[in-house]
DRENVORO-483714 format. One record per residue (C-alpha): z, y, x; residue number from 1; residue in three letters. Coordinates in steps of 0.1 Angstrom, whole numbers, padded with zeros to 4 digits. Layout:
BEGIN
REC     c3     c2     c1  kolro  vexdo
REC      Z      Y      X    NUM    Ala
...
//
This chain:
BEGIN
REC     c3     c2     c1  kolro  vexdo
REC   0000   0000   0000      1    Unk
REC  -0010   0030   0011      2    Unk
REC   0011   0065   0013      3    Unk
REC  -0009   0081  -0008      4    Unk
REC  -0001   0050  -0032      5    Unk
REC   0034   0042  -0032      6    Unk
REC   0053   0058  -0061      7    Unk
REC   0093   0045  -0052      8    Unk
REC   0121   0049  -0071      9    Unk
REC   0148   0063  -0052     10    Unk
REC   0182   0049  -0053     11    Unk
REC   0213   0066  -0040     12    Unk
REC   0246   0049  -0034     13    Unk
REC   0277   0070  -0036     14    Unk
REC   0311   0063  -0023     15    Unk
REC   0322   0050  -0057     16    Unk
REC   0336   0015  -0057     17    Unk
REC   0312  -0008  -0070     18    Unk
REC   0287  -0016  -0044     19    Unk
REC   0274  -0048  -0064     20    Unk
REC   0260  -0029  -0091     21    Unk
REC   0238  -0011  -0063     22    Unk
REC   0229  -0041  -0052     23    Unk
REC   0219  -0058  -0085     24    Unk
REC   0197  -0026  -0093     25    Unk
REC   0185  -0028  -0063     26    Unk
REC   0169  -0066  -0068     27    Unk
REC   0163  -0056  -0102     28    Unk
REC   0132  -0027  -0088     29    Unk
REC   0123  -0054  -0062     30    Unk
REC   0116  -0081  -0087     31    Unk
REC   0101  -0058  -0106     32    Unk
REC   0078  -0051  -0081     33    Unk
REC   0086  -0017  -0076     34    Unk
REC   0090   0002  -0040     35    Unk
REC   0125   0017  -0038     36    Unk
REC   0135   0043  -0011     37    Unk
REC   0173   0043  -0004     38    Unk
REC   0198   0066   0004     39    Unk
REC   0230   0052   0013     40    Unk
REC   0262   0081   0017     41    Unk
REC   0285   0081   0048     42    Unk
REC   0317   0076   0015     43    Unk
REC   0294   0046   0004     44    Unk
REC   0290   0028   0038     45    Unk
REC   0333   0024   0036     46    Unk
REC   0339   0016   0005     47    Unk
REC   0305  -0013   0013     48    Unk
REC   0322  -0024   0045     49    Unk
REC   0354  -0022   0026     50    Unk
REC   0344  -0047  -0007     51    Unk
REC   0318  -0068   0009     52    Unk
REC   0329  -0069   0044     53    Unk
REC   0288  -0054   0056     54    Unk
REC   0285  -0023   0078     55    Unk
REC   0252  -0006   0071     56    Unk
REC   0241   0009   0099     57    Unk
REC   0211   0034   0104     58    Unk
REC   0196   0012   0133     59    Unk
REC   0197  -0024   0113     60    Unk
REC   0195  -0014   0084     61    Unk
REC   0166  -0036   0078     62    Unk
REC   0193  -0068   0084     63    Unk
REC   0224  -0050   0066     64    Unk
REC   0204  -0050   0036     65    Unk
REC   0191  -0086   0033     66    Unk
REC   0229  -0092   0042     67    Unk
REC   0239  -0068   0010     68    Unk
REC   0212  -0083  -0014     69    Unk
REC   0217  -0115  -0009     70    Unk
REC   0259  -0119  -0017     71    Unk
REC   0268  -0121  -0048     72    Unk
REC   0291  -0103  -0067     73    Unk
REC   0318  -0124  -0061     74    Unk
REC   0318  -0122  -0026     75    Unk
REC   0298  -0156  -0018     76    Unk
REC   0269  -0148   0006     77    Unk
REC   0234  -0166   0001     78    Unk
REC   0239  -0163  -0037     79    Unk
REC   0201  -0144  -0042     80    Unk
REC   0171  -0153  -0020     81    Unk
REC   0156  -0120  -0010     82    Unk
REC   0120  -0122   0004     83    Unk
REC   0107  -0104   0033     84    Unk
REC   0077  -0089   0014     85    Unk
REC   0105  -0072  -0009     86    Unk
REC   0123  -0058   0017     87    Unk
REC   0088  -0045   0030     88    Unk
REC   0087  -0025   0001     89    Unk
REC   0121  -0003   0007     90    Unk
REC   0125   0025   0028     91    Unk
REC   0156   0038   0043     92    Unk
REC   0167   0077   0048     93    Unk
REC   0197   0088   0067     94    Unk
REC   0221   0105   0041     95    Unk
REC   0216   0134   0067     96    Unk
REC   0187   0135   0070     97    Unk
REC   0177   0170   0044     98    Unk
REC   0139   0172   0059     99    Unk
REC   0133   0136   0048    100    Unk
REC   0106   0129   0020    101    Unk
REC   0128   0131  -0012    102    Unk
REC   0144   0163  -0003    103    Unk
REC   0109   0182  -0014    104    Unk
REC   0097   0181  -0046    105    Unk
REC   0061   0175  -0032    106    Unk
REC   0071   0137  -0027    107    Unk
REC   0057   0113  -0046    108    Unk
REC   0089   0098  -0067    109    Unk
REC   0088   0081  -0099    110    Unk
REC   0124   0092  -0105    111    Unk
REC   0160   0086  -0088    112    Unk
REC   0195   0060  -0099    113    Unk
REC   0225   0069  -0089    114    Unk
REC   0244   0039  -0089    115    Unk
REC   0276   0038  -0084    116    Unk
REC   0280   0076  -0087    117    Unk
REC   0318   0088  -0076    118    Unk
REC   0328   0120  -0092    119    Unk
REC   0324   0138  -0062    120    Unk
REC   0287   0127  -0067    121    Unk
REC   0288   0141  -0101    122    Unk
REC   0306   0172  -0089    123    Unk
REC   0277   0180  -0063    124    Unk
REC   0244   0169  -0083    125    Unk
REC   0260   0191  -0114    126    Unk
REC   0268   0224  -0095    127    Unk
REC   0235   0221  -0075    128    Unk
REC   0250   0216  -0040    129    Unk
REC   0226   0198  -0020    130    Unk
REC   0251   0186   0005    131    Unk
REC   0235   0156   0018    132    Unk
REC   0201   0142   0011    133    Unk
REC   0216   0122  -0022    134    Unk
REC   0230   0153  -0037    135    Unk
REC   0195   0170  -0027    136    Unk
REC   0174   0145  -0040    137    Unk
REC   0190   0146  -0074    138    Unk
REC   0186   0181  -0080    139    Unk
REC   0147   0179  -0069    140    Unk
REC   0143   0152  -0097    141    Unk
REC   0161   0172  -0121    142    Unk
REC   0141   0205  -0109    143    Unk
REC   0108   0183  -0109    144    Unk
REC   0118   0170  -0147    145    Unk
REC   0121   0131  -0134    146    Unk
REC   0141   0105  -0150    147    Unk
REC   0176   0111  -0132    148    Unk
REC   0201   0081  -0140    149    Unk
REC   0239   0089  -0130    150    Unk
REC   0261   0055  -0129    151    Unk
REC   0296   0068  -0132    152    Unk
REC   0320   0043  -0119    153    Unk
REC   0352   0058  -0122    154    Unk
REC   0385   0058  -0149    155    Unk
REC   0403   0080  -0165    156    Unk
REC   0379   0108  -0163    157    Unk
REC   0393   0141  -0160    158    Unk
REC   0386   0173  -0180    159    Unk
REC   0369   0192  -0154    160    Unk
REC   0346   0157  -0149    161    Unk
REC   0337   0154  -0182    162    Unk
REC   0327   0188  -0184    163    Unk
REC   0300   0181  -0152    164    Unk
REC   0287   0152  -0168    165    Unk
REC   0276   0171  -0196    166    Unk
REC   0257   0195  -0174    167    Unk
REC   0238   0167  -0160    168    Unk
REC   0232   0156  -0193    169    Unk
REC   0223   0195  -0206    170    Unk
REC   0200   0193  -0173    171    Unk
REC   0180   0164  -0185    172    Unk
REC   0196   0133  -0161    173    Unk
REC   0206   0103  -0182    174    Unk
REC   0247   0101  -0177    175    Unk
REC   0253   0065  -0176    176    Unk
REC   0294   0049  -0170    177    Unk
REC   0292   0014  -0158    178    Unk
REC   0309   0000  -0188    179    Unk
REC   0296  -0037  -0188    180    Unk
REC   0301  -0053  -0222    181    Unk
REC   0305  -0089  -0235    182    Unk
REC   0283  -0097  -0263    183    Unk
REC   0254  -0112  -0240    184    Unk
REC   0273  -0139  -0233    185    Unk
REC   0290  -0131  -0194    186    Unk
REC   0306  -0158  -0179    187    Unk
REC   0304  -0151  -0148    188    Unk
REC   0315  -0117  -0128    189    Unk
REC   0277  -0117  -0120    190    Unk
REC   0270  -0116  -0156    191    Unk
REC   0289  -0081  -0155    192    Unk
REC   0276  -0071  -0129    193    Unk
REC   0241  -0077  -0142    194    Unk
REC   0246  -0060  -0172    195    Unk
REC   0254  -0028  -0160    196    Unk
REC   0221  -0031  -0135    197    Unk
REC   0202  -0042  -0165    198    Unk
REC   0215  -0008  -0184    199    Unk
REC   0202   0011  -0154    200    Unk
REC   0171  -0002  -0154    201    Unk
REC   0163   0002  -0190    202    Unk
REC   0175   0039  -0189    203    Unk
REC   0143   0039  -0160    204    Unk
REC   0120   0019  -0176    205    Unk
REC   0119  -0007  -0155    206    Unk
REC   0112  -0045  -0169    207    Unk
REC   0139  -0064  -0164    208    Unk
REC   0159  -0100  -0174    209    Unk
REC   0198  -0094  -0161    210    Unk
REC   0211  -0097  -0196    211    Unk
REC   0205  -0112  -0229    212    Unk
REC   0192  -0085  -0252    213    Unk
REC   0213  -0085  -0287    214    Unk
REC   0191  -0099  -0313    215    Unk
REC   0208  -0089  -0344    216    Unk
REC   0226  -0124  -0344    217    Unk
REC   0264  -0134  -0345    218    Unk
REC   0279  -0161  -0319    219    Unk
REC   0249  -0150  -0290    220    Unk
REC   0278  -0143  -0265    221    Unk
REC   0290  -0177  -0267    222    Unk
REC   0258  -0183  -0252    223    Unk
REC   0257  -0193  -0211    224    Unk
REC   0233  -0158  -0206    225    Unk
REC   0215  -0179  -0178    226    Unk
REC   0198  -0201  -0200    227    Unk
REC   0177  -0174  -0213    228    Unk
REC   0163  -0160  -0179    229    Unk
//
């Protein structure tokens, strides 16, 4: 694929806890066939080293991320197969790194997913600061009138939170909590997991089969969800 070509998605990780949901979207694009390019905060790199035990580093990032994708939500590594013509099709940029190609809105981008998204996150993309390349990047899809998704992994929410995710809403982003929910069926942590990837994806348009859909029938979520994938 040629520059000219490639249309990514850009996905930025934030220092929230909840690095697997990052990673499930993150398979999610790839198996949809979709490029991704990837911005990964210097808050996110801890709290990733801190729940999965990986250091992403700028110089193997290549390695970090098969490492990443492949464990599975409940810690076991090897749980997903990720190809090496998948990986081919994501890009890395430094967090501080603000001439990189998503920071103008001359890029090509199909649109940008926060996921998780701290409220620091929140904070920055709302009041426009432009702090890093994540924070950047979200304000040229918002200026540029992309689809914006912000995963908001954090509880309570306070006031003055609550008041900046309706900004980003008022601004035209897509606020979304990961709030995974039951009636598909999860019996696994994965299932959760997947759910709130799935959630993500649908806000972007993006095909998808993490979750059962609901159907309009009683008794699905007694279902095993992996019998319909």
């Amino acid at each position: 694929m040629t520059h000219q070509q490639r249309r990514p998605w850009i996905v930025g990780v934030s220092g929230a806890s909840g690095t697997p949901f990052a990673a499930a979207v993150l398979r999610g694009l790839l198996a949809a066939g979709e490029s991704v390019d990837l911005v990964v905060s210097r808050a996110s790199r801890l709290t990733l080293l801190d729940e999965t035990g990986i250091a992403f580093r700028d110089g193997h990032w290549h390695e970090d991320l098969r490492t990443w994708l492949e464990r599975g939500a409940d810690g076991k590594p090897d749980a997903f197969a990720v190809g090496e013509a998948e990986l081919e099709r994501v890009r890395h940029w430094p967090a501080g790194d603000l001439a990189a190609g998503p920071s103008s809105g001359s890029y090509p981008a199909k649109g940008m997913l926060i996921v998780p998204a701290s409220t620091a996150c929140v904070a920055g993309v709302a009041l426009g600061l432009s702090k890093d390349l994540l924070q950047r990047a979200a304000s040229v899809t918002l200026k540029e009138r992309r689809p914006l998704v912000v995963a908001v992994r954090e509880t309570p929410l306070s006031g003055q939170t609550l008041k900046q995710m309706v900004a980003l809403d008022e601004a035209g982003a897509i606020v979304l909590p990961a709030s995974p929910a039951f009636y598909a069926g999860a019996t696994h942590i994965q299932d959760l997991v997947d759910f709130v990837a799935g959630r993500v994806l649908d806000a972007g348009g993006v095909p998808h089969r993490l979750y059962r859909r609901w159907e309009g029938e009683l008794g699905g979520g007694s279902r095993d969800p992996r019998q319909d994938r």
